[in-house]
C-alpha positions as CSV (number, residue, x, y, z in Angstrom):
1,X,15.7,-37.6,-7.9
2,X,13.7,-35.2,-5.6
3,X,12.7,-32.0,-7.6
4,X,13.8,-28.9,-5.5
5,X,11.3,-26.1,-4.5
6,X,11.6,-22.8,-2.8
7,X,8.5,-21.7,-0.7
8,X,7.3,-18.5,0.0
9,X,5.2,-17.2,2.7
10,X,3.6,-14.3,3.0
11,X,0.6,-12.2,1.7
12,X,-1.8,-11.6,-1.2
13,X,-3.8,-8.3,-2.0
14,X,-5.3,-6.7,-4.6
15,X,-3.4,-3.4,-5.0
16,X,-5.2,-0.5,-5.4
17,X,-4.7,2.5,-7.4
18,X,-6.0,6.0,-8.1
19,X,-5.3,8.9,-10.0
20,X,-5.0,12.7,-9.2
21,X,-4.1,16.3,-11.3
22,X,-2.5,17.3,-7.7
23,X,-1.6,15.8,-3.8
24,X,-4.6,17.6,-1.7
25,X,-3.4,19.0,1.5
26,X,-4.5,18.7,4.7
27,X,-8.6,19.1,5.2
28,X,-8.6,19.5,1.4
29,X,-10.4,17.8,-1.2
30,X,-9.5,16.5,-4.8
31,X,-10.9,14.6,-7.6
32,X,-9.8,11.2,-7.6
33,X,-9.6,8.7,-10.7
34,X,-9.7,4.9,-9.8
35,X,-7.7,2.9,-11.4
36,X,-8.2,-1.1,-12.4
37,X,-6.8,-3.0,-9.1
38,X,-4.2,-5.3,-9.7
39,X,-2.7,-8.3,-8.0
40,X,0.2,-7.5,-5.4
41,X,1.7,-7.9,-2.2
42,X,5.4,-8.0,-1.7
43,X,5.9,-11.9,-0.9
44,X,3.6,-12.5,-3.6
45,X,5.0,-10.4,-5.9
46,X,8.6,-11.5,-5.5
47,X,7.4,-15.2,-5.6
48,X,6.1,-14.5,-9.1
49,X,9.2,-12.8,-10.6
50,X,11.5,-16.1,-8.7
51,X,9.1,-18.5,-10.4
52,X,9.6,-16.3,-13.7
53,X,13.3,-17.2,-14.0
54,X,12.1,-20.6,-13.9
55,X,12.5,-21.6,-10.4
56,X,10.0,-24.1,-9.0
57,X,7.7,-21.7,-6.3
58,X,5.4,-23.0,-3.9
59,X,3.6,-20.2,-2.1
60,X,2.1,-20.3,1.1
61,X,-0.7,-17.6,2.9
62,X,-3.6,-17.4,4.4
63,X,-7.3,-16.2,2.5
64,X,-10.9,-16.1,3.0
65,X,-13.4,-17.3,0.1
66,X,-14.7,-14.6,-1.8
67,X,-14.7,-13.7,-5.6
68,X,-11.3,-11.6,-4.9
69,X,-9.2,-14.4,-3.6
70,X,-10.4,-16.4,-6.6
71,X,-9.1,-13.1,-9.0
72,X,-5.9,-13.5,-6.4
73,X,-5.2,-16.9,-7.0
74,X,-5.8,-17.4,-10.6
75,X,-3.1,-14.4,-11.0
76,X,-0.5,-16.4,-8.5
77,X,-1.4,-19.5,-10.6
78,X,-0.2,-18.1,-13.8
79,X,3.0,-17.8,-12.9
């Protein structure tokens, strides 16, 4: 019996956050806190919450060597 698969196609980032006490304005400045970047991407993402109900995910994109895809691709791994 074949085992069934859906695959997925799309992107992988690392989502980037930061924090502010208010939304500066235009030609204004404000004090920024970063925030730890996480995994994302909206294929990616939605690949990981199909593959958390237990459904067998293959994913499918396109990335460059570098210590960031290696962060990327452990993350999609886990799931």
């Amino acid at each position: 019996m074949k085992k069934e698969y859906s695959v997925f196609i799309g992107e992988v980032a690392l989502d980037e956050y930061y924090e502010t006490d208010r939304w500066p304005g235009i030609a204004d400045k404000a004090e920024v806190e970063t925030l730890p970047a996480v995994p994302g991407g909206m294929t990616a993402n939605a690949a990981c919450v199909f593959a958390s109900l237990g459904n067998e995910v293959k994913f499918c994109t396109a990335l460059r060597h570098s210590e960031i895809t290696s962060f990327l691709l452990k993350d999609l791994e886990s799931y």
